[in-house]
N, C-alpha and C positions, 0 to 999 in steps of 0.2 A: 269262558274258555276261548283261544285263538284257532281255528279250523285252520290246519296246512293246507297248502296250494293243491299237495298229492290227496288229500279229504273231499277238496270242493271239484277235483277233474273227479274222481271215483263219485261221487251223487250224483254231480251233472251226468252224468252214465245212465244213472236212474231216474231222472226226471225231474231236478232238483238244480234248481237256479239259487245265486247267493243273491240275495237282497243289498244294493248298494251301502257300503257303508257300517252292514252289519253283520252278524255271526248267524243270520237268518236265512232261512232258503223260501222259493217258493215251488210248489211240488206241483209240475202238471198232470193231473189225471187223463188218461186218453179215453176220447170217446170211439162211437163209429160216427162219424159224419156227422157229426156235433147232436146226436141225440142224446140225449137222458130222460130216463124216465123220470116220473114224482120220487119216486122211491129212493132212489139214484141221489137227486139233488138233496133229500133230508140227509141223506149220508154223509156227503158234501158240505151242508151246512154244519154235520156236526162234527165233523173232523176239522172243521177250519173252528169251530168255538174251541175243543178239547187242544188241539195239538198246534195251530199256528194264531193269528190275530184276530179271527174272527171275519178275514173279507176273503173273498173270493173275484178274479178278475177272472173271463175268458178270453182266451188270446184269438188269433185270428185264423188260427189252424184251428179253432173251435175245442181245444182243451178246457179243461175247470180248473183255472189255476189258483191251488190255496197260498197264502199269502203268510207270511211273517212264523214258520217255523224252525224252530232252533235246531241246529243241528243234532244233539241228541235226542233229540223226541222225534228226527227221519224214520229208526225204524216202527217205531210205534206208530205211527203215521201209514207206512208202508202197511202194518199189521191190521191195521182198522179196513182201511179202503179195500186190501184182498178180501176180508171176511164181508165184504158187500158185495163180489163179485166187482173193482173199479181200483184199474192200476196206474202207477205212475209211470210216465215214461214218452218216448216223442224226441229226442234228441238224438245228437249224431247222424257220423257217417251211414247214413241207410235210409231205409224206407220210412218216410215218419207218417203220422197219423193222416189217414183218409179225410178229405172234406168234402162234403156233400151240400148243396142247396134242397129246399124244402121241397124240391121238385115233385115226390110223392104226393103230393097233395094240394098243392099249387095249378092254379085253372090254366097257366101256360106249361106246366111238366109233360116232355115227350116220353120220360122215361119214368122208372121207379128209383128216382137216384138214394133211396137209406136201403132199399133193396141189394143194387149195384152194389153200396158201398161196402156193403156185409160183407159180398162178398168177396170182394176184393182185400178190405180187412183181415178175415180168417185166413187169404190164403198168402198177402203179401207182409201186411205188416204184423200179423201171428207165425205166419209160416217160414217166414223167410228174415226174420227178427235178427237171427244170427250172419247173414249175409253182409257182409261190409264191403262197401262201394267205394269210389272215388269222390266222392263227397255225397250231403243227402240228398234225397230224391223225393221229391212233392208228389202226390197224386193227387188232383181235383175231379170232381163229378160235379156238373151243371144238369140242368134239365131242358133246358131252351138256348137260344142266342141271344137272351136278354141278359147272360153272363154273369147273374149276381156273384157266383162264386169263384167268378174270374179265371174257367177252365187254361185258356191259352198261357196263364200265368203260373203251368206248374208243369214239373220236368213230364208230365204225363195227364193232358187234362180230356177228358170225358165231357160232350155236352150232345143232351138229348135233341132229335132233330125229328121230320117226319118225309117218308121216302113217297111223296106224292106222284099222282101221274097228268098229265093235261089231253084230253079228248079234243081236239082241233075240232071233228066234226058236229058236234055239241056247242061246240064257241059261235053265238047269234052276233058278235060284232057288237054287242049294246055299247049305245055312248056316252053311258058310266056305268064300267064294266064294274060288279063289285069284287072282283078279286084286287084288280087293281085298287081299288079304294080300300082293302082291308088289310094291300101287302106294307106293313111300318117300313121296308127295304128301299122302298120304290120300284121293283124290278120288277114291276107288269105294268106295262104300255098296250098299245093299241098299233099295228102294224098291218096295216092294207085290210083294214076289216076284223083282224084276228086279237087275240090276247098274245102278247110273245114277254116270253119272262125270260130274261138277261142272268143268265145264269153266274155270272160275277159277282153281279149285288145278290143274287138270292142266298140265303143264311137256311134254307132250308125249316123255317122255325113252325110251320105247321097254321100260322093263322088263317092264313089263305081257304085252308081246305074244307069242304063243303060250304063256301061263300057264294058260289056260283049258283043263280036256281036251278040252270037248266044242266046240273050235272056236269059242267066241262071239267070242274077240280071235284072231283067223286068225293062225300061226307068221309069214307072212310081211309084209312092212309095208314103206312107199315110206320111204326116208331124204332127208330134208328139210332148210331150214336156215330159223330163227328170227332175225332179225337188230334191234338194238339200236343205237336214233343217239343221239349226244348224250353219253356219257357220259365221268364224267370224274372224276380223283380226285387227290390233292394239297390243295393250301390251298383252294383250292373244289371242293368236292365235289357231283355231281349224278349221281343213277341215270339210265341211258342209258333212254332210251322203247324199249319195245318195237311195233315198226310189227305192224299189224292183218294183213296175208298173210304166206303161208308160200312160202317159193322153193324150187327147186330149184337145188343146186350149181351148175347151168350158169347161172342167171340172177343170180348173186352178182355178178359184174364188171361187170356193167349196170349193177346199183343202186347199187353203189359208186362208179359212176361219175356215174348222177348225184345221187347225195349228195353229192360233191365238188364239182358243177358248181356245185348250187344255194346251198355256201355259198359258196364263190366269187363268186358274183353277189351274196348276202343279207350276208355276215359284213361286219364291220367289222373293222378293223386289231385284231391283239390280240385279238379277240372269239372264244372258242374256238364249236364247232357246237353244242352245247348251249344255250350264253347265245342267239344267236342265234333257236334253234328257241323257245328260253322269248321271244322278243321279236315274234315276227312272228305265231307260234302252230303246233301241231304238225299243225292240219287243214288248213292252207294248205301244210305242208312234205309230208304226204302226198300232197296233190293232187297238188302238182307233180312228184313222182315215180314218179304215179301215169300221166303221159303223157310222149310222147318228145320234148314241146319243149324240154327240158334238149337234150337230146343232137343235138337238128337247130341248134341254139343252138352249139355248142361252143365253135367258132373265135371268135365274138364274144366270150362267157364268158370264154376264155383271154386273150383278150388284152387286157381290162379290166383298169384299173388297181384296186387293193384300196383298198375304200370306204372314207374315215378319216368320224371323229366329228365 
């Protein structure tokens, strides 16, 4: 059979890419934060032997993408994976699937980033499903500034950090100090006797702490999250800004919500959150998320149509 052009925009809706060349799609399954359980992946193996070619690729937004299925066996396909609790989908203008690093359980994780992601999943990319943007909107969760999951590089990126303190009166002057020697940043030197850490380079990444013997970086330290708007990578490439406060986990789904809001109201058709933020300016996009008239605004925001050129 020949699939219309009006067939293959209507799946790709659902999560369904046409395979080059053929009348074949590939079906993204979305995870939370690229986890799956055992159970999960036998599902997946046998929805890609019954209904597509037998391979499965994961993409880099961390979907299970089954490979080589024919366009009528989509919904049977669709029917299998729901009855496993595992859907397709991930496309379009909107919020697409959450990516998470293994932070949880990672000996550098500041955060519980499959935790984070949850949540952020149920509330943004389940809740808000039906929400159409000005183009789509990445969200990342890292757990450190070792960046595997490349936070800065998504219109909304999350990286765990840790909110330390330095005791000056505690600092013996030693002449190898070990914080200095365990900061991977460089940003602790030795300054008229003291420790002085260069708050430019420091990335906040937490190894530093409790390296000190005599207590000047205290063992224990608040875990924080750093977040990054704007970025974005592909044929136009822009490092994500990193905003001037530091949140705590619980207040992540606030600000994501209204960074969502304010390009919502601000983006133009097609306009990713970056181009945007570079057009209006990044002190006027702080301001405004700097108070809660985004969010007393909602229902109006929502239900505005998306601003063309």
């Amino acid at each position: 059979m020949s699939v219309s052009k009006e067939e293959v925009t209507q799946v790709k809706g659902r999560g369904f890419l046409r395979n080059r060349g053929t009348d074949n799609f590939s079906g993204r399954l979305v995870s939370v934060g690229g986890l799956f359980s055992a159970k999960d992946l036998a599902a997946v193996a046998e929805c890609a032997e019954k209904f597509g070619n037998g391979k499965v690729i994961f993409t880099s937004r961390l979907s299970a993408e089954i490979q080589g299925i024919p366009f009528e066996k989509i919904p049977e396909a669709e029917a299998f994976m729901a009855g496993h609790d595992l859907y397709f989908g991930g496309t379009g203008a909107k919020i697409r699937p959450i990516t998470a690093c293994k932070g949880t359980t990672c000996v550098y994780g500041n955060i519980d980033t499959h935790g984070l992601a949850q949540i952020i999943h149920d509330k943004f990319y389940i809740g808000m499903r039906d929400v159409k943007l000005p183009h789509k909107f990445k969200i990342g969760v890292g757990g450190c500034p070792n960046s595997c999951m490349k936070p800065s590089l998504n219109d909304v990126g999350i990286e765990g950090c840790k909110v330390f303190t330095f005791d000056e009166e505690k600092c013996r002057g030693c002449k190898k100090c070990a914080v200095a020697e365990n900061c991977p940043s460089k940003a602790v030197s030795m300054v008229e006797g003291k420790a002085f850490t260069d708050k430019t380079k420091c990335t906040k990444c937490g190894v530093c702490v409790g390296k000190c013997p005599f207590g000047a970086v205290p063992g224990e330290a608040e875990s924080a999250c750093r977040v990054y708007v704007g970025g974005t990578w592909g044929k136009k490439q822009r490092m994500g800004t990193l905003l001037k406060n530091v949140y705590s986990s619980e207040m992540i789904p606030e600000i994501i919500e209204k960074v969502m809001l304010w390009y919502k109201e601000n983006g133009y058709a097609k306009e990713r959150l970056g181009a945007a933020i570079d057009r209006i300016g990044i002190d006027n996009f702080e301001s405004a998320i700097a108070s809660d008239d985004l969010l007393n605004r909602k229902e109006e925001i929502l239900k505005a149509e998306i601003k063309q050129m």
